[in-house]
C-alpha positions as CSV (number, residue, x, y, z in Angstrom):
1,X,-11.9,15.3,-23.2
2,X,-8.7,13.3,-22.6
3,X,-8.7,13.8,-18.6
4,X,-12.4,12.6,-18.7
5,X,-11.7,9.4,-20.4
6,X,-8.4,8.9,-17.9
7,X,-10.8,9.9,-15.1
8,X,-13.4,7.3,-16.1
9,X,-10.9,4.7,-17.1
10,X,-9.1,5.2,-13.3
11,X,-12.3,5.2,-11.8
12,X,-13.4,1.6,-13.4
13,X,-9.8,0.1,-12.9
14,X,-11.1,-1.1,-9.8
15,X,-14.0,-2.8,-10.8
16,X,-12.3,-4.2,-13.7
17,X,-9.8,-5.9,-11.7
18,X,-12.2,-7.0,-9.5
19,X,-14.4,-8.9,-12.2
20,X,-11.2,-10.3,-13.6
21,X,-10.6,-12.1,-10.1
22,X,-14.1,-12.5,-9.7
23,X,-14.5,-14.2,-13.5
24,X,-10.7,-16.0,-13.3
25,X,-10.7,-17.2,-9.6
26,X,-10.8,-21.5,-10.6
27,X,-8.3,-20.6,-13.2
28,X,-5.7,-18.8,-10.8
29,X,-3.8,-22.5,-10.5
30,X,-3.7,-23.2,-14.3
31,X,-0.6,-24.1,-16.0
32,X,-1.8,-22.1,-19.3
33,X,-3.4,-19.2,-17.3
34,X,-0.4,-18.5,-15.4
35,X,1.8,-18.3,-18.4
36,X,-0.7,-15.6,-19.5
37,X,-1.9,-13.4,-16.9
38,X,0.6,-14.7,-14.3
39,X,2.5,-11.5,-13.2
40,X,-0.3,-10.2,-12.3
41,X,-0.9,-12.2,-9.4
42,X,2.9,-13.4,-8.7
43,X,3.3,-13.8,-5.3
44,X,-0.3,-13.9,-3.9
45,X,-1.7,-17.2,-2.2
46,X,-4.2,-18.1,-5.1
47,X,-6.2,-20.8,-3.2
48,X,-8.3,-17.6,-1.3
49,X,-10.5,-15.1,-3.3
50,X,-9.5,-12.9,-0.5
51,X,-5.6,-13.1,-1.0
52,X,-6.2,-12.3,-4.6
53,X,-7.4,-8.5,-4.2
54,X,-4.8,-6.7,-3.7
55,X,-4.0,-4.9,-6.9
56,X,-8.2,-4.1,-6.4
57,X,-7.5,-2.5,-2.9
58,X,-4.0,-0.5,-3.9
59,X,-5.6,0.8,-6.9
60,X,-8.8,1.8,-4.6
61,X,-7.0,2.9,-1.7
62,X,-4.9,5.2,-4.8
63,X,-8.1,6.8,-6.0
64,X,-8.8,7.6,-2.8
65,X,-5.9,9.4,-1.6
66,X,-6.0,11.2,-4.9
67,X,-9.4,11.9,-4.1
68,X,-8.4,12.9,-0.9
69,X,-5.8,15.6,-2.0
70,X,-8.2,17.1,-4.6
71,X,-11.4,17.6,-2.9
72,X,-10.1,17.9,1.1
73,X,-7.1,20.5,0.0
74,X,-8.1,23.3,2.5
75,X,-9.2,20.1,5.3
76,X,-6.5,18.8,6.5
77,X,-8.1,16.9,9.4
78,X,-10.1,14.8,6.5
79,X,-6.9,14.6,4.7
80,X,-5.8,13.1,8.2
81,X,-8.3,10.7,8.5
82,X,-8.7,9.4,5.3
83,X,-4.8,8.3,5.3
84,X,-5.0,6.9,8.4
85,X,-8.1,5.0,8.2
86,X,-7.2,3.5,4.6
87,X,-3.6,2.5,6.1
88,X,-4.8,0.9,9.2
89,X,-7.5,-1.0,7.2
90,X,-4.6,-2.2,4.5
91,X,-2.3,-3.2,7.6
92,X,-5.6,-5.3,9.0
93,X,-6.3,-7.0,5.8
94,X,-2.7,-8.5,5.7
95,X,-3.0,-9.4,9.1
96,X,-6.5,-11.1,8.5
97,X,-5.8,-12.4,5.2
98,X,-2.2,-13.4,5.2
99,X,-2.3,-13.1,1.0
100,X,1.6,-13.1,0.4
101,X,3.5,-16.3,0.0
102,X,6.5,-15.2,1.6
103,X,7.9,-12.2,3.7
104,X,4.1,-10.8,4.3
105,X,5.4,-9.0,7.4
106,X,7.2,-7.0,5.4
107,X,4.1,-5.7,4.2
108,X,2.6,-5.2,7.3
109,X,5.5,-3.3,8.6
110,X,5.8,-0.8,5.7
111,X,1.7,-0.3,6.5
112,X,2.5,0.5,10.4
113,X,5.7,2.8,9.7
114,X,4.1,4.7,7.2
115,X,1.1,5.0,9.7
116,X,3.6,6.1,12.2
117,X,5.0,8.6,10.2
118,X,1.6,10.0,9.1
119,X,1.1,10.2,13.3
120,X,4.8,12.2,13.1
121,X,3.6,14.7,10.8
122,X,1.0,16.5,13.1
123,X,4.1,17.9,14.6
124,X,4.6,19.8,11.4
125,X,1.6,22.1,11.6
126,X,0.1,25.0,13.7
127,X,-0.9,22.7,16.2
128,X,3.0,22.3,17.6
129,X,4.6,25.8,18.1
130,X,7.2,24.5,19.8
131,X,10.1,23.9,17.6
132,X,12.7,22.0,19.8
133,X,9.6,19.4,19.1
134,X,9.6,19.7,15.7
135,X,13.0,19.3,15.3
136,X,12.8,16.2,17.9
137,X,10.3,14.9,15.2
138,X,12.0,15.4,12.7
139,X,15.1,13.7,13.5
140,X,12.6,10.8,14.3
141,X,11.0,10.6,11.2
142,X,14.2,10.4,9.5
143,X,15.3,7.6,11.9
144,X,12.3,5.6,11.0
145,X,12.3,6.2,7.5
146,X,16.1,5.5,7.5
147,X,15.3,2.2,9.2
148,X,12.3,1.0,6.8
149,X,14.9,1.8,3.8
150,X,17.5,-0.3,5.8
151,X,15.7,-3.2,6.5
152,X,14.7,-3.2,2.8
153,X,18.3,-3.2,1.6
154,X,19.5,-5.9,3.9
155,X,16.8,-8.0,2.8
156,X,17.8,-7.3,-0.8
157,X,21.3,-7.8,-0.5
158,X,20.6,-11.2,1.4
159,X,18.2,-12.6,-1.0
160,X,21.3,-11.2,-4.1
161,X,24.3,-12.7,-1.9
162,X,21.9,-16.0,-1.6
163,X,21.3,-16.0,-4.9
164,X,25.0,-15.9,-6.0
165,X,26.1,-18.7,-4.0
């Protein structure tokens, strides 16, 4: 009983958001609204409905990778597909849309590594016997994840040494 009410209540999350931005959209620039339901939307350009949908894409694009790993468990092609598909349309949205005030590339360049390192993981299966390449690939997908992980530090530590002076 208790998984069919977190089911339902992950399943309408979506839509719920989506009706709040819908509903709230004039208010977004309100003094009073922000001190209440501001966190929500810190950081998002609030003059576009567009810019405002995020948290309603994340939490859709969630569902469907969980969606993905339940009912595509024996298909990994599908399993594939469906990550690469819902990154590449995330990474085109925040091209198109442009919703964060600032350091929106950073966005877009955690999309297009992780869609690179989805790419990297074909040579992980039975497709690639070879394993000089998947060991090549490995040390790769290490490199790239080592680099996203570095680029997110330096820009922490610059924002925190810029802060303290």
């Amino acid at each position: 009983m208790l998984s069919c009410v977190l089911l339902f209540g992950a399943l309408i999350s979506p839509v719920a958001i989506l009706i709040f931005y819908w509903y709230n959209f004039e208010w977004l620039g309100d003094k009073n609204f922000r001190n209440k339901y501001g966190t929500v939307y810190d950081g998002y350009k609030t003059n576009q409905f567009s810019a405002v949908l995020i948290p309603f894409f994340y939490t859709t694009r969630r569902i469907l990778f969980a969606a993905c790993v339940l009912f595509l468990c024996n298909f990994g092609w599908g399993q594939f597909f469906c990550l690469v598909y819902t990154t590449l349309f995330s990474a085109c949205y925040l091209l198109h849309t442009n919703p964060i005030e600032s350091r929106g590339y950073l966005e877009v360049m955690n999309e297009v590594t992780l869609l690179f390192m989805i790419n990297l993981g074909f040579n992980f299966t039975d497709l690639i016997d070879d394993t000089e390449t998947q060991y090549t690939a490995g040390w790769l997908y290490i490199a790239v994840f080592c680099g996203n992980i570095a680029v997110h530090l330096s820009l922490i530590i610059f924002d925190g040494g810029k802060s303290l002076i």
